[in-house]
N, C-alpha and C positions, 0 to 999 in steps of 0.2 A: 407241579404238584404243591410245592410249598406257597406259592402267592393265593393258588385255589382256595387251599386251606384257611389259610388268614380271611381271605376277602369271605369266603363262605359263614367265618364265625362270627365278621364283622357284619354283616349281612343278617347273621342270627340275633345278634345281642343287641345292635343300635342299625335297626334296616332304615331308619328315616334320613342317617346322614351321608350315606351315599358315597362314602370313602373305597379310595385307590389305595394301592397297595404297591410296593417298589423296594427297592434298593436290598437286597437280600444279603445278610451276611451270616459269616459261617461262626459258632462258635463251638471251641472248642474247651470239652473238659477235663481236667488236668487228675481228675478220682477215676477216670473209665475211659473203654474207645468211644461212646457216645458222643455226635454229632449232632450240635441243635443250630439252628437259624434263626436270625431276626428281621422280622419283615416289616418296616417301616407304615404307617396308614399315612395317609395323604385328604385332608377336604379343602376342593379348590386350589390345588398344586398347593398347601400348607401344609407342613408336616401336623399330624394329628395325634401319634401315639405309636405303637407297634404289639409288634406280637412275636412270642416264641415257638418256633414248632419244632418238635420232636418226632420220633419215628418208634411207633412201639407195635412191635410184631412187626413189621414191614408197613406199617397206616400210618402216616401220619398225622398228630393231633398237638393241638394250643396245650401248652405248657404255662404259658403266664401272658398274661394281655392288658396292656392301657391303651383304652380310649378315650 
């Protein structure tokens, strides 16, 4: 669900560059139990940028994104 996410917003904002998405990691923050991810973008096996996603109400959504 979290690569979905990313790839789907990457898809929305910049659909001409045709970025992967991979290496998922967990962050954790240290004000609350919230759990957010960071999902790496990829164009041409290069790393590209990433993205944060969060989970609000049980959906997860982009929190903060460079591409």
């Amino acid at each position: 669900m979290v690569i979905n996410t990313a790839l789907d917003w990457s898809k929305t904002t910049q659909p001409t560059l045709n970025l992967t998405a991979d290496n998922i990691s967990k962050i954790y923050c240290d004000k609350s139990t919230d759990i957010q991810y960071c999902v790496s973008y990829y164009k041409d096996n290069t790393p590209y940028g990433y993205a944060i996603v969060s989970f609000v109400n049980n959906e997860a959504v982009i929190k903060e994104s460079r591409i």
